[in-house]
N, C-alpha and C positions, 0 to 999 in steps of 0.2 A: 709381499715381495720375497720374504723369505723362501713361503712356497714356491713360488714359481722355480729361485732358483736351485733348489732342490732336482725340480721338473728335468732341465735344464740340465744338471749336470747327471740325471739318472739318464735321461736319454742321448747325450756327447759317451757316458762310459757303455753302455750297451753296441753301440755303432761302433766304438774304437774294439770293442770288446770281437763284433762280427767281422770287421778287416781285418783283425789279428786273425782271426779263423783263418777268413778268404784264404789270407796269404799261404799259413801253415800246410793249406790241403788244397794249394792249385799244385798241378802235376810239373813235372818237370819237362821241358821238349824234349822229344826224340831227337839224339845226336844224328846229325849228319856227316857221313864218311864217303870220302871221294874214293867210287871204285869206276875208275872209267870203261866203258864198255867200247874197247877200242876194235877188238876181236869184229871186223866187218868185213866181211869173203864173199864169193858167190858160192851159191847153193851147191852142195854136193850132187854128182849124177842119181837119180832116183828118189830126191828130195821132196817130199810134199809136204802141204797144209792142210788144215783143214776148211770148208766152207767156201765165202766167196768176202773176197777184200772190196769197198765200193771208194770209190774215189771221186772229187766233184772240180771242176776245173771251171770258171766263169767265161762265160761267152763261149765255152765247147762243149760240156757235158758232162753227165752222169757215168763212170765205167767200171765195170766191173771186172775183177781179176781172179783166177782159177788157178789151181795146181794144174786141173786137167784141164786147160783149153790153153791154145800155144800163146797167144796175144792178149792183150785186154779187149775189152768191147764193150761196144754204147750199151746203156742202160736206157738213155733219154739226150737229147739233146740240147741246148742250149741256143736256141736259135729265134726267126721271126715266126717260126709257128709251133715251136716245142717248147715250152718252157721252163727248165731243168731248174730253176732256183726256186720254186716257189712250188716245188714238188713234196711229196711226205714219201715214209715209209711205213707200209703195215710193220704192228708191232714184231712181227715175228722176223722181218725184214725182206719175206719172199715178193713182195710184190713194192711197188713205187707207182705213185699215182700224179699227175701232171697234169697241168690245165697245157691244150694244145687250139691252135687257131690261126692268125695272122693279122701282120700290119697294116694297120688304117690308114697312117700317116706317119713321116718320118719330117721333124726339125733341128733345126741346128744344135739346140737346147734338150725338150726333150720327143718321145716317141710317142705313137697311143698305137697300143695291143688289144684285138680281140680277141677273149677265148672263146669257145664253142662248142667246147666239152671238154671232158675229165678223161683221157685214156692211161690206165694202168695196163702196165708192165713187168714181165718178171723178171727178177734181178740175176737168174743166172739166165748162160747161153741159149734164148729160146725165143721163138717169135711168137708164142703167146701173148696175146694182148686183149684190152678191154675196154670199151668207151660207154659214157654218159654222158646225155645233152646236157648242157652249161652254158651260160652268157655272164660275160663282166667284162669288160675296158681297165685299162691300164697305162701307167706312165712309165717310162724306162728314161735316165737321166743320162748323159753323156757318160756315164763311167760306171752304170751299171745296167741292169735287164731288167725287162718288169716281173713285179711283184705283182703276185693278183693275191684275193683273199689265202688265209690258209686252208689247209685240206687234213681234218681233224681225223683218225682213225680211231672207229668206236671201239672195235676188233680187227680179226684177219679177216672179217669177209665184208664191213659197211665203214661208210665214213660220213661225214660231216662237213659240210664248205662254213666256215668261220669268215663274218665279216673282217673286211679289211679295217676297219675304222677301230682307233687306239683307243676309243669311249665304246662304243660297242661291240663290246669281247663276249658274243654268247655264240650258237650255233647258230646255223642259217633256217632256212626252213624247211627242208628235207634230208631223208638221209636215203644216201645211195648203195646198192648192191651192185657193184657192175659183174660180178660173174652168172644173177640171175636177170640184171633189167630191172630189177624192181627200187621205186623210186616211192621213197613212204614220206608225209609229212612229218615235220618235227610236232610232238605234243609238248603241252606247257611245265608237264614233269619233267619230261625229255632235256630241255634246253635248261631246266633250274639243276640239274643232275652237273651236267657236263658245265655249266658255265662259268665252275670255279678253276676248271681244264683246259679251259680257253687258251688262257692266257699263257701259258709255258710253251707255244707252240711257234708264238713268235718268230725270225728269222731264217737264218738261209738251211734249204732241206731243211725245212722245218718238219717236228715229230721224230728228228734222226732218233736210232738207238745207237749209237756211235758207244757207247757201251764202257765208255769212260770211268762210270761211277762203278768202282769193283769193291766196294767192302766185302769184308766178308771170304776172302780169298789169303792165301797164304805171302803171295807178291803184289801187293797194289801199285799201282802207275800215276800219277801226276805230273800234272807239269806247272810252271810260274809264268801264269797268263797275266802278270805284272812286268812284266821282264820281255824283250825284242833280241833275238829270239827267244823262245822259252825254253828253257831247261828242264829236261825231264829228267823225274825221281822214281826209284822204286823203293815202296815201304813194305821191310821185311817184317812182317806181323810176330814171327817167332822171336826175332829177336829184339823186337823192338829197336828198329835201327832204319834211319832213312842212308841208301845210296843215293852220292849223285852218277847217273851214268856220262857224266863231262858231252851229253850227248845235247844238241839242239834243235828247236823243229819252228817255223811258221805256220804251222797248223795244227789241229787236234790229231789225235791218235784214237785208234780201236783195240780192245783187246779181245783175242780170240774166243770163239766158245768156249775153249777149255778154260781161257785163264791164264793157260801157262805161255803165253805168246801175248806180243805186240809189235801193232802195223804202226810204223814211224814215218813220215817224212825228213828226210836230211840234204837240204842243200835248197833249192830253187826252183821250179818247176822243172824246167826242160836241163839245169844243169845237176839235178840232183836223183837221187831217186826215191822210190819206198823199199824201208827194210822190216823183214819180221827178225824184231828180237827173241830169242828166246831166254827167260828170266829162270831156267834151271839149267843150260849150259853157259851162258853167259856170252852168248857169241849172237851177231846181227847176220842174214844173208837178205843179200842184196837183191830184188824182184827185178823184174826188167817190165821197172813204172816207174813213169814218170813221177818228180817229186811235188803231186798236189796235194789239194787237202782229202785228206781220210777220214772218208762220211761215216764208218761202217764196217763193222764184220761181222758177216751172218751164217748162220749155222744152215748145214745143207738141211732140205727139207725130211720129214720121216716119212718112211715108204708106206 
């Protein structure tokens, strides 16, 4: 008995001994200081960005926005034969790949969609495009569009159709090349590679690089996707200091290729717009976009 409680108290002061630790040498948080980023004007004349801003609207579509092009413009549609939600982006973000086809049947409840193949598109201003045969049904429910499987991108040039089934997360069984045609079987390496990849692809533009996660950069962006709307932050890495920009958004954000910009939504759809903040002057100019969700910002291609 003795022993034991020996045991006993050598292993209660060890543990009390390791929380003492814990505590001494957990970090402190980064203070947060309200610097509001109220400075929101329109663009000065001559004012550009960089790349292309992609924006995603349900039941309208996929669109893209330019310094050089006067208006925004489809990307992909959102419709009974283009199916913009259930679309990807190659990693590099030049191209967006779409299951397209048409309505079988419309009920009060829900809908059945056929697709018919896979056409990719390029995401800036061009009528470049590219199709692969594809077959799969769909359900579309009174308040949203159909989903069909996802559309997994190996690289910038092949992809992958990922079953739709929440048990069955691996690749499908070919993978597609749609700028040569060439349509390979998946092998049994192939789908054990990727099929721990599957599963993050989930959801709406699924595969976005919406470009969100910026470690690693001098200004990081976040927002409290706990919180209606969400409050977006910028952590100053030098000084170790979180700003709040008192700014709000309904949707995700992109930040630019360089880093030093972010594409925001503020207000509402149609009563709101998108702005690029810039995080070294401190001031937002207003786009002339509408306030939807922001899929994307992608760097122009190399020559």
């Amino acid at each position: 008995m003795r022993h034991l409680i020996l045991i006993l108290f050598s292993v209660i002061t060890t543990l009390a001994i390791h929380h003492t630790h814990a505590q001494e040498t957990t970090p402190e948080p980064y203070p947060i200081v309200e610097r509001c980023l109220t400075d929101l004007r329109e663009p000065p004349d001559e004012w550009t960005f960089e790349g292309t801003i992609v924006t995603y609207r349900l039941r309208d579509g996929v669109h893209g926005f330019r310094s050089d092009f006067p208006t925004r413009y489809y990307i992909a549609f959102d419709s009974q034969s283009e199916f913009a939600s259930s679309g990807s982006f190659s990693p590099d973000g030049q191209w967006f790949a779409i299951p397209v086809g048409r309505l079988l049947s419309y009920g009060m409840v829900n809908s059945v969609y056929r697709a018919t193949g896979i056409k990719v598109v390029s995401t800036i201003p061009s009528t470049e495009s590219y199709r692969v045969p594809y077959e799969e049904n769909a359900f579309a429910g009174i308040s949203r569009t159909a989903l069909f499987s996802g559309i997994y991108w190996l690289d910038n040039q092949r992809f992958a159709i990922v079953p739709a089934s929440a048990v069955d997360r691996r690749l499908g069984d070919y993978i597609y090349n749609p700028f040569t045609a060439e349509i390979l079987p998946v092998d049994t390496d192939q789908a054990a590679e990727f099929s721990q990849s599957a599963n993050v692809i989930w959801g709406l533009l699924t595969n976005s690089p919406a470009n969100t996660n910026n470690d690693g950069i001098p200004m990081r962006v976040f927002a409290d996707y706990d919180t209606w709307p969400h409050p977006v932050y910028v952590f100053d890495s030098a000084l170790q200091q979180i700003y709040d920009t008192c700014i709000d958004t309904r949707f995700q954000f992109a930040i630019s290729p360089s880093a030093e910009q972010v594409a925001v939504s503020i207000g509402q759809y149609d009563e709101g717009f998108v702005y690029i903040l810039d995080l070294n002057e401190w001031v937002g100019y207003r786009l002339n976009l509408a306030a939807n969700e922001v899929v994307g910002w992608f760097a122009d291609p190399v020559p």
